[in-house]
C-alpha positions as MATLAB code, in Angstrom:
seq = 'XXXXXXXXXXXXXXXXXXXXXXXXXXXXXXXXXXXXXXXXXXXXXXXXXXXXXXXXXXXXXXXXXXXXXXXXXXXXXXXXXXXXXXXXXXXXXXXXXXXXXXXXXXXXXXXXXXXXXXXXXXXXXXXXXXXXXXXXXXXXXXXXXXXXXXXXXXXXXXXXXXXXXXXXXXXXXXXXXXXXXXXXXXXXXXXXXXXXXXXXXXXXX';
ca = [
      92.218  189.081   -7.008;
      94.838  186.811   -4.737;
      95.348  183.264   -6.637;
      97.040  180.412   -4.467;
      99.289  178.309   -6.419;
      99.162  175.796   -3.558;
      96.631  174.722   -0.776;
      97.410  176.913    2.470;
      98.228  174.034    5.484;
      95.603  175.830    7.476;
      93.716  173.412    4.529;
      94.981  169.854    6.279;
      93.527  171.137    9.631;
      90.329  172.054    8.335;
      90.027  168.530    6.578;
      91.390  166.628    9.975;
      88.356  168.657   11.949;
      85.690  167.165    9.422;
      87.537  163.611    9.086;
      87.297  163.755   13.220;
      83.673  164.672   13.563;
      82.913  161.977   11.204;
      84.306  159.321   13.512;
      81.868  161.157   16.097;
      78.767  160.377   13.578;
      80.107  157.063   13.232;
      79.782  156.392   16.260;
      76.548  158.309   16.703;
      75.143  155.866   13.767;
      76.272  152.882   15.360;
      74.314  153.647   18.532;
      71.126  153.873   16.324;
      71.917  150.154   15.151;
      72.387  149.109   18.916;
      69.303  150.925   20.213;
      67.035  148.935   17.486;
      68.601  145.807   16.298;
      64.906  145.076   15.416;
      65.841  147.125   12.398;
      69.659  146.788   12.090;
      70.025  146.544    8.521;
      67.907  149.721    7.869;
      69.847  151.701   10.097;
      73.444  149.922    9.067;
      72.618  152.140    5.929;
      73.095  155.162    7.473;
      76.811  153.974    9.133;
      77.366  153.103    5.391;
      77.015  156.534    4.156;
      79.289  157.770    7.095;
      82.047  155.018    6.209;
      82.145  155.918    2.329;
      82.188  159.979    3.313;
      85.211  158.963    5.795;
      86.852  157.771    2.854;
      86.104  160.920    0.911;
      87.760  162.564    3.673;
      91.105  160.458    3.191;
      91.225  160.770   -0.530;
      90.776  164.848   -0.023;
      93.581  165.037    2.345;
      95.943  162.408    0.015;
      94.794  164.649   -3.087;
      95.866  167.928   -1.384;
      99.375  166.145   -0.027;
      99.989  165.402   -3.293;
      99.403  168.802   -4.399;
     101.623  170.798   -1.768;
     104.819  171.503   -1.620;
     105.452  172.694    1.819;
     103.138  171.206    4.356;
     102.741  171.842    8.401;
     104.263  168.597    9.233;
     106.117  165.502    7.331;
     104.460  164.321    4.591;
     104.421  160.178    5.770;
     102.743  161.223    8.950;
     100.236  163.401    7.412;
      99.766  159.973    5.314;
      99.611  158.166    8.353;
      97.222  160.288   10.034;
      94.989  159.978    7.453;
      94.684  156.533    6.883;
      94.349  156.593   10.824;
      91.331  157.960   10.935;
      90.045  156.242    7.775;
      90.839  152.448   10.002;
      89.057  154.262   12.918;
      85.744  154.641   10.318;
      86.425  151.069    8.583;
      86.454  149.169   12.144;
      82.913  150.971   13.716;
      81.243  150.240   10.399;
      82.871  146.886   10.967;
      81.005  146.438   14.058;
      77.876  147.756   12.595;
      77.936  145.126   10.086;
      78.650  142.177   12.376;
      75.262  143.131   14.405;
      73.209  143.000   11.242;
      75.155  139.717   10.223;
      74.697  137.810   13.111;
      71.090  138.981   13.638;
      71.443  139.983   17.350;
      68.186  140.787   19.411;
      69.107  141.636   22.624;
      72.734  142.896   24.148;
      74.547  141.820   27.134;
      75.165  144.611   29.457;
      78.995  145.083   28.401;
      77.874  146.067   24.954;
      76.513  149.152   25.601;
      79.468  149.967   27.945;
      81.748  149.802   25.287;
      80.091  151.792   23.184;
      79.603  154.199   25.667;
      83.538  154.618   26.190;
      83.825  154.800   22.315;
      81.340  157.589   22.227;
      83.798  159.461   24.589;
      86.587  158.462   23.153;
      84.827  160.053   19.654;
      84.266  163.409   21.456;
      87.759  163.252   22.614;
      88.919  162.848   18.933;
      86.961  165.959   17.589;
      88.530  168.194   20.488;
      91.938  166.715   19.683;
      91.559  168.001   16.372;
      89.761  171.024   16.807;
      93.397  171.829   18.822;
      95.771  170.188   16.241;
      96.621  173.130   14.404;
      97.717  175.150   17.533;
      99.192  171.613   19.278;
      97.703  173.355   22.712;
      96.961  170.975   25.564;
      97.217  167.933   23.560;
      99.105  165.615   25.558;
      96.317  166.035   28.242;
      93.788  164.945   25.882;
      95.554  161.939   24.444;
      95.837  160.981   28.049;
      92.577  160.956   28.515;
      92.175  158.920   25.349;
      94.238  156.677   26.581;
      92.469  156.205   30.320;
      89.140  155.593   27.970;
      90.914  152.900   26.284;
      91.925  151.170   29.647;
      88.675  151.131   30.651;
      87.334  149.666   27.859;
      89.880  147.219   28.218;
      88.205  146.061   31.903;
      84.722  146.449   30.184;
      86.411  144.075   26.805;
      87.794  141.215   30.122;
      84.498  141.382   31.646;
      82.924  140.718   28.639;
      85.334  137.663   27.853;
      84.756  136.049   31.235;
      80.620  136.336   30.778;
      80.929  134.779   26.980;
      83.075  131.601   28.654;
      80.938  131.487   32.158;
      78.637  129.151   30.880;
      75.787  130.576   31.225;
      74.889  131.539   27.473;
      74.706  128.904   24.826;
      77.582  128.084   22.375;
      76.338  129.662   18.884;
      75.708  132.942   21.088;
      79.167  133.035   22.457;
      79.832  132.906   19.144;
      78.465  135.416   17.886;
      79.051  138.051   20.555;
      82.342  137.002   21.025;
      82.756  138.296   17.180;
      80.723  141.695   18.355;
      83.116  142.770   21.547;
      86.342  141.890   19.732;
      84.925  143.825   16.887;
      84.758  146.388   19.249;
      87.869  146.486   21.474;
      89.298  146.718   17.788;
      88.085  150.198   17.310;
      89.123  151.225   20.788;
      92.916  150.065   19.773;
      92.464  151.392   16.944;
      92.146  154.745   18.314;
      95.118  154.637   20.515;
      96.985  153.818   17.116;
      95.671  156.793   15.566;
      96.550  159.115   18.359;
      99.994  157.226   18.622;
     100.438  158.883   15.461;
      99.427  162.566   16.861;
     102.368  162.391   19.645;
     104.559  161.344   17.179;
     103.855  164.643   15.449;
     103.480  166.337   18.732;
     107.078  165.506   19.496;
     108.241  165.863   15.925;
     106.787  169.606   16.021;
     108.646  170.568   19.758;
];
């Protein structure tokens, strides 16, 4: 019987596929909230759960760091990656918790526009990552990370000049105002994180 002294770094990929797909069920749990802010706080639960497995994730891939001498990249960006992704988690569960807080009933229509662009965006991630390991075709999909981001940016300005048109009534400028920041947050976010997967991309060439 073969014992490994240390994790194999085929390990680190493995742990950045599952850390990605749970930005994609993030995301997936924050469109439950948004489809039935009748029951917000039930369903915030659920984005919870998601949140505290994303850091679960991090702590795995800090753990094994820790416990490896030779790894498939540099140490501080593995690190960096990591906590990445974890931000990515903290800021939708952010989000979900400013809906329940601020007891929303019904969205304006650049809401669900945003979140649709972070849904793609989440895809994006998991495909990133399923291709990490073999660094194939990555620049293309960062790029078209990046062209999701810019058009959540015009969805984010939009959003801005409806809040200060007039037409809605101070406390609920308030309040969404809070929401689409919130949520141009995670979109930033996200370029941050894959910032961080160039970085390594060039680092690797």
């Amino acid at each position: 019987m073969k014992f490994r002294i240390v994790p194999t770094s085929r390990e680190f990929f493995d742990d950045f596929s599952l850390a990605a797909q749970n930005i994609a069920t993030c995301v997936d749990k924050l469109n439950d909230v948004l489809a039935d802010t009748a029951h917000a706080a039930e369903l915030h639960v659920a984005v919870k759960e998601v949140e505290r497995a994303g850091d679960e994730y991090t702590s795995r891939i800090l753990t094994r760091l820790d416990s490896t001498f030779v790894t498939p990249f540099d140490p501080e960006d593995i690190q960096r990656l990591a906590q990445g992704i974890d931000d990515v988690v903290d800021d939708i569960y952010h989000v979900s918790e400013m809906v329940v807080l601020t007891n929303i009933t019904e969205l304006i229509p650049e809401v669900p526009e945003q979140v649709e662009v972070l849904t793609q965006m989440a895809l994006k991630i998991v495909e990133l990552f399923d291709r990490f390991e073999d660094m194939r075709g990555l620049r293309q999909i960062i790029s078209e990370i990046e062209g999701l981001e810019s058009e959540g940016n015009r969805i984010y300005r939009r959003a801005v000049a409806r809040l200060f048109s007039g037409e809605m009534e101070p406390v609920d400028v308030i309040r969404w105002k809070d929401i689409v920041e919130s949520l141009e947050a995670v979109l930033d976010r996200i370029e941050d994180m894959t910032n961080i997967v160039t970085t390594i991309v060039v680092k690797q060439a």
